[in-house]
BAFI-3210 file (N, C-alpha, C; in Angstrom, 3 decimals, decimal comma, padded with zeros to 6 digits):
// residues 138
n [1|2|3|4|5|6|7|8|9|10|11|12|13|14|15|16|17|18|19|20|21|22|23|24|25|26|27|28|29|30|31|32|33|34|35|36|37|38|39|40|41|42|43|44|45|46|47|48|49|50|51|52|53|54|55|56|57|58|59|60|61|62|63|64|65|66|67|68|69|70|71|72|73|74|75|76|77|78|79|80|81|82|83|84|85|86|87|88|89|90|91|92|93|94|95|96|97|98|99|100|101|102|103|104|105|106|107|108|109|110|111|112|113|114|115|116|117|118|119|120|121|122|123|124|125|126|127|128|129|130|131|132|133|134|135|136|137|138]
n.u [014,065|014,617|015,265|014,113|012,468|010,690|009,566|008,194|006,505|004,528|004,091|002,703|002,039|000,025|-000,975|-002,184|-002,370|-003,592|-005,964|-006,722|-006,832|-009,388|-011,000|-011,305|-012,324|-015,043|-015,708|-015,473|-017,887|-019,941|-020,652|-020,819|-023,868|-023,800|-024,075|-022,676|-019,281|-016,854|-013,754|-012,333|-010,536|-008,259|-008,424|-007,118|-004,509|-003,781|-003,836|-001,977|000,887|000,727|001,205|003,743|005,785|005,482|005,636|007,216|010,183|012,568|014,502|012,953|012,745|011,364|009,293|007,415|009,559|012,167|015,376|017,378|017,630|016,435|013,352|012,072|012,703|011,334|008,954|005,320|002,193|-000,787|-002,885|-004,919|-005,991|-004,984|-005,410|-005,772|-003,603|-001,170|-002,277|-001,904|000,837|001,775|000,507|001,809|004,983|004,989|004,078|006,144|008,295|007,443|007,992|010,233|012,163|015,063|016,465|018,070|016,965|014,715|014,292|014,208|016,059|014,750|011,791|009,455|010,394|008,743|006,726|004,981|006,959|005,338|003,716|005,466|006,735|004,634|004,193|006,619|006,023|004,132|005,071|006,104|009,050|009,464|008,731|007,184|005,062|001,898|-000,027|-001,493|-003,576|-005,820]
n.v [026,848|025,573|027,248|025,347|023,628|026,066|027,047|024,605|023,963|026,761|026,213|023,390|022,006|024,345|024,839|022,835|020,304|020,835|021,418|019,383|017,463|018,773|017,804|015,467|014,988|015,856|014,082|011,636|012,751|013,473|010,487|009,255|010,652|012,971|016,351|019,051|020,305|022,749|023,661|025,231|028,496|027,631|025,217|024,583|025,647|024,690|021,472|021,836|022,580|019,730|018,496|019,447|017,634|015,050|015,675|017,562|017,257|016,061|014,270|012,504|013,396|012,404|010,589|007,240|006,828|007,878|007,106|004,896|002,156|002,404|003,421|006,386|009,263|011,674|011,636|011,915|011,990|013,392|013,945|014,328|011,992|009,881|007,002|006,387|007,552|005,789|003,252|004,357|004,993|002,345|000,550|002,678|001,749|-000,759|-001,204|000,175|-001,896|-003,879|-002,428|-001,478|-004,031|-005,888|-003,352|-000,187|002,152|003,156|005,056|006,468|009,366|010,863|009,908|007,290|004,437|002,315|003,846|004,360|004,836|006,782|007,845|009,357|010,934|012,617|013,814|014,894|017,173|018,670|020,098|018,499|017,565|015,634|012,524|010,962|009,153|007,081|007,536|008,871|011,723|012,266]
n.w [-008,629|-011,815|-015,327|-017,241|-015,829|-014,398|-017,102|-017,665|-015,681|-016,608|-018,878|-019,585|-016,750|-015,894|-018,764|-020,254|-018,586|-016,191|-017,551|-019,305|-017,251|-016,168|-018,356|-018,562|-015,838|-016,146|-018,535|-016,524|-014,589|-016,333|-017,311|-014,996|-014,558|-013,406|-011,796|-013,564|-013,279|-012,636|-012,271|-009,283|-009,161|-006,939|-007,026|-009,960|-008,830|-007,251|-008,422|-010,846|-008,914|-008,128|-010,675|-010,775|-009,574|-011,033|-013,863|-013,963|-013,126|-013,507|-011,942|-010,620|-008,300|-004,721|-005,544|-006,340|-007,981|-007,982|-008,014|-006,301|-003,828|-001,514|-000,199|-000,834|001,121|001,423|000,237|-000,040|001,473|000,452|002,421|005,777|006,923|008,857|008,910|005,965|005,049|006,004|004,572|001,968|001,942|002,585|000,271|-001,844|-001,234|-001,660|-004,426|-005,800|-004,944|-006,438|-008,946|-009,403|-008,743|-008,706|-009,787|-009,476|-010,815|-012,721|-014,574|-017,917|-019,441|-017,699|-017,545|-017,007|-017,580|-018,458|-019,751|-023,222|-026,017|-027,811|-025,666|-024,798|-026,428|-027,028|-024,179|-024,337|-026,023|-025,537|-023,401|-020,900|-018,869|-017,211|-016,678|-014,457|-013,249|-013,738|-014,818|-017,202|-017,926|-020,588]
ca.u [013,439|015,232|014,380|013,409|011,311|009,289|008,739|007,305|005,311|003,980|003,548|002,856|001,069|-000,888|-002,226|-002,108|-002,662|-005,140|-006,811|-006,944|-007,420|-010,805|-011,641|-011,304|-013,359|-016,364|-016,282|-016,153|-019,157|-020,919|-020,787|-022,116|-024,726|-023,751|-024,289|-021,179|-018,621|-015,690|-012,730|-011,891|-008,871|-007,814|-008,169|-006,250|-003,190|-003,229|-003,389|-000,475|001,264|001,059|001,295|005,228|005,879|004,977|005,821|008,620|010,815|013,907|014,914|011,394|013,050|009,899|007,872|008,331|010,528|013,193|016,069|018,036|017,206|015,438|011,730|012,205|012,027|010,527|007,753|004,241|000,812|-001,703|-004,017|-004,947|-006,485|-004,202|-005,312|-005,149|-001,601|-001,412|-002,637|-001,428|002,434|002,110|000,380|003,372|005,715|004,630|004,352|007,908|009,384|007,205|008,153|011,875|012,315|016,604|016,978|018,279|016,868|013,403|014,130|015,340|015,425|014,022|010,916|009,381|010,748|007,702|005,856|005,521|008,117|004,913|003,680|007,181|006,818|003,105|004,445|007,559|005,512|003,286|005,704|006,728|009,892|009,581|007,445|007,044|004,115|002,049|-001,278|-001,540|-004,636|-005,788]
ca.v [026,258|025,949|027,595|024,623|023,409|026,370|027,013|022,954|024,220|027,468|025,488|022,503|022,403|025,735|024,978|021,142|019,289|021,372|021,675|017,499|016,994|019,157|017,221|014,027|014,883|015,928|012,664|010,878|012,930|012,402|008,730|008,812|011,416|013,596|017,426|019,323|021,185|023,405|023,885|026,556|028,960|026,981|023,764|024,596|025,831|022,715|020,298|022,644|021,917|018,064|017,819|019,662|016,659|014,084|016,266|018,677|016,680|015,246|012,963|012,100|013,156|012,681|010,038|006,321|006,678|008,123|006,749|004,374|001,103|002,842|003,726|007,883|009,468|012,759|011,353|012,730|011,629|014,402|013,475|014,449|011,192|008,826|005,539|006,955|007,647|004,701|002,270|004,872|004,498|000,395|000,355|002,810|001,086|-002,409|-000,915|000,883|-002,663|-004,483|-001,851|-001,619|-004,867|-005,922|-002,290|000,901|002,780|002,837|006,071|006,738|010,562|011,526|009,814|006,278|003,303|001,499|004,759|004,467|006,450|007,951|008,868|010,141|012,347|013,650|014,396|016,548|018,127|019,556|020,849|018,300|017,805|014,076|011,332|010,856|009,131|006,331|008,334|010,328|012,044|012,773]
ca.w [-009,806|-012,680|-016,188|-017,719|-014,898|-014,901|-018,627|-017,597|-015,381|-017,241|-020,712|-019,055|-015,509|-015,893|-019,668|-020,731|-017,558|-015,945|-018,939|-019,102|-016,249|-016,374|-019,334|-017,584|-015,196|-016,995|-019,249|-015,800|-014,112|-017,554|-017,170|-013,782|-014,667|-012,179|-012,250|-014,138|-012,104|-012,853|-011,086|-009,171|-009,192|-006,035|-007,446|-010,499|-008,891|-006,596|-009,781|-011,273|-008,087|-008,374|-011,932|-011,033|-009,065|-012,061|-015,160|-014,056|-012,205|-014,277|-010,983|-009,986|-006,488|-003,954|-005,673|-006,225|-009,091|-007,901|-008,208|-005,297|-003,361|-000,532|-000,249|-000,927|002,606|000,985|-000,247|000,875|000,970|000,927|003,166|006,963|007,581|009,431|008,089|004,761|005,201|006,106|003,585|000,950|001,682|002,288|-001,174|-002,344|-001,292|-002,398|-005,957|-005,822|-004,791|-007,920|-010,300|-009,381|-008,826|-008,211|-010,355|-008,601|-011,570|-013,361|-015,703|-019,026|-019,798|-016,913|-017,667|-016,355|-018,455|-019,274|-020,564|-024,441|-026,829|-028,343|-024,586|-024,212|-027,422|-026,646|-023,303|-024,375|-027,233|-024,697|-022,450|-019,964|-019,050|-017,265|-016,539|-012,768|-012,792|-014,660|-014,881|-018,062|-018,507|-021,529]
c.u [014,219|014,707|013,451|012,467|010,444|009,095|008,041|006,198|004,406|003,083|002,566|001,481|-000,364|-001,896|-002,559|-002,782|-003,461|-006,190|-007,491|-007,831|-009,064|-011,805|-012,152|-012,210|-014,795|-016,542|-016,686|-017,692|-020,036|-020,878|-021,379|-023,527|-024,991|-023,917|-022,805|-020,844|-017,615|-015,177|-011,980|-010,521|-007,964|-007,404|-007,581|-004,639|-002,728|-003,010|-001,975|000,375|001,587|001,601|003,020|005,744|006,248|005,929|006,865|009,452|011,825|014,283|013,878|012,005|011,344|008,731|008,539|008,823|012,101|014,236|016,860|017,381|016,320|014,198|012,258|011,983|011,580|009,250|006,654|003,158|-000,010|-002,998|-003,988|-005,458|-005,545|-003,882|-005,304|-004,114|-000,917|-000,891|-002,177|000,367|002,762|001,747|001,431|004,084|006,056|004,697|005,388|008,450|008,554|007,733|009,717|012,395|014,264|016,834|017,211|017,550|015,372|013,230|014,735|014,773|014,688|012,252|010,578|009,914|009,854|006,744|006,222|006,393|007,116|003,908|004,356|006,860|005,853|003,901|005,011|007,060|004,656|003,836|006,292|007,998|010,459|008,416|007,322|005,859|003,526|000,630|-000,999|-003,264|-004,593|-007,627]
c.v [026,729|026,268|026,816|023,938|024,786|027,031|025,544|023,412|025,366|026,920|024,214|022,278|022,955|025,028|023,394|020,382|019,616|020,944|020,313|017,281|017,601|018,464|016,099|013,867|015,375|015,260|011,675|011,365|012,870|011,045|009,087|009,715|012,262|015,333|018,201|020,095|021,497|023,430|025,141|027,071|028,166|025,649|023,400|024,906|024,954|021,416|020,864|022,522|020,773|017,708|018,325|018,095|014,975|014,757|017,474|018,786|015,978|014,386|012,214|012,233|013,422|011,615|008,334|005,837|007,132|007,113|006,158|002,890|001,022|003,710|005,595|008,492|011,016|012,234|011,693|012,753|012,889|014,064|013,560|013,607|010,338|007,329|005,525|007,062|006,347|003,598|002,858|004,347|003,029|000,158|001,252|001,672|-000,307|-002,146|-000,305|-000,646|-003,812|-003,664|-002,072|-003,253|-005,246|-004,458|-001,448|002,201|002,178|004,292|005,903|008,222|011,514|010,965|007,828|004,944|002,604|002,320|004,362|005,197|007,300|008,624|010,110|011,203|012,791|014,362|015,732|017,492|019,304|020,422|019,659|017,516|016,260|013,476|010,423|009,611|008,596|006,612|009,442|010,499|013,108|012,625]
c.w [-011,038|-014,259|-016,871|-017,253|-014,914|-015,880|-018,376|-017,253|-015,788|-018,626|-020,276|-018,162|-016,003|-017,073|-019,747|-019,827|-016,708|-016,313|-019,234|-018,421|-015,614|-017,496|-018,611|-016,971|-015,314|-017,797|-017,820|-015,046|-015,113|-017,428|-016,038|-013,730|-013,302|-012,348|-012,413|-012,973|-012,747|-011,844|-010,977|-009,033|-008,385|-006,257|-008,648|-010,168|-008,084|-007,307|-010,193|-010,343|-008,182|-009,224|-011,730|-010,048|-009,990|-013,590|-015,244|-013,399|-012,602|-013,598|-010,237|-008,559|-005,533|-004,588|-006,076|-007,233|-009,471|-007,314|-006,975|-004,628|-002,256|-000,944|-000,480|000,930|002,375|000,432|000,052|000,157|001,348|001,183|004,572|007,639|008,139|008,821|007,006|004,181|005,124|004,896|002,281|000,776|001,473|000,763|-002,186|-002,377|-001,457|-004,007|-006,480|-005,928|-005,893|-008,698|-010,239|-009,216|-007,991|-008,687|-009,068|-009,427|-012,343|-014,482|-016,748|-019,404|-019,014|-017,032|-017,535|-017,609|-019,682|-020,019|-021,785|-025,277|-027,273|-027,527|-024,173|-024,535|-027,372|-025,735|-023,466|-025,717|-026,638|-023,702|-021,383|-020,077|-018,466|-017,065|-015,063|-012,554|-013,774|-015,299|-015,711|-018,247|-019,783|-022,340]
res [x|x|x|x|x|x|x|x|x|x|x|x|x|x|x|x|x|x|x|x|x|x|x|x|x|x|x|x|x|x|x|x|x|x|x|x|x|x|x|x|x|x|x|x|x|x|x|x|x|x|x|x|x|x|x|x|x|x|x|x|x|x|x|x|x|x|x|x|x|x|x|x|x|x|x|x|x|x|x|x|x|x|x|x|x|x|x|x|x|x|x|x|x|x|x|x|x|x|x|x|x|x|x|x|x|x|x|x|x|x|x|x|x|x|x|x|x|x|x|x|x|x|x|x|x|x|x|x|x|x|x|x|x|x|x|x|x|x]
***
């Protein structure tokens, strides 16, 4: 891991996108009027995990934004269900071959094309370092 990947994921991961992503989900269990929940140590350093995948990944190698004409063969659904697996990669890889289209390339900057410039600049204000991924929470 290189320095600037993890100052990503220290600045990044750990505080920002956690941190979100706990928000997030206590506006959605408010809407369904559901009883609150925090997340535990476990389930923060497994978001911090993902979010390096998405947000501290300069070649998006491993997800379907990386770069080439073939489907990624690192790629990896987390999930122990079978048909899960499944229906996850076919719906990947149906949305890899809409987004890319004839391209070999879907980045600029390390970060997804169609993101906004003033996604871009939230992003790298906060710490991250690309844009993997078309899910910002905020």
């Amino acid at each position: 891991m290189n320095n600037s990947t993890r100052k990503c994921k220290k600045d990044y991961c750990e505080k920002v996108f956690v941190k979100n992503a706990q928000a997030f989900t206590d506006r959605f269990i408010k809407a369904l009027k559901m009883k609150p929940t925090k997340f535990t140590q476990k389930q923060k350093k497994e978001l911090a995990k993902k979010c390096l995948k998405g947000y501290c990944n300069p070649t998006c190698e491993g997800t379907i934004f990386q770069d080439g004409k073939q489907f990624p063969k690192n790629f990896k659904i987390d999930s122990k269900n079978e048909k899960v697996r499944k229906i996850v990669l076919k719906f990947s890889k149906g949305m890899r071959k809409n987004i890319f289209g004839k391209k070999t390339s879907v980045l600029k900057d390390g970060f997804y094309e169609k993101l906004t410039p003033k996604t871009v600049k939230q992003l790298k204000k906060e710490g991250a370092i690309s844009g993997c991924s078309m899910m910002i929470i905020k």
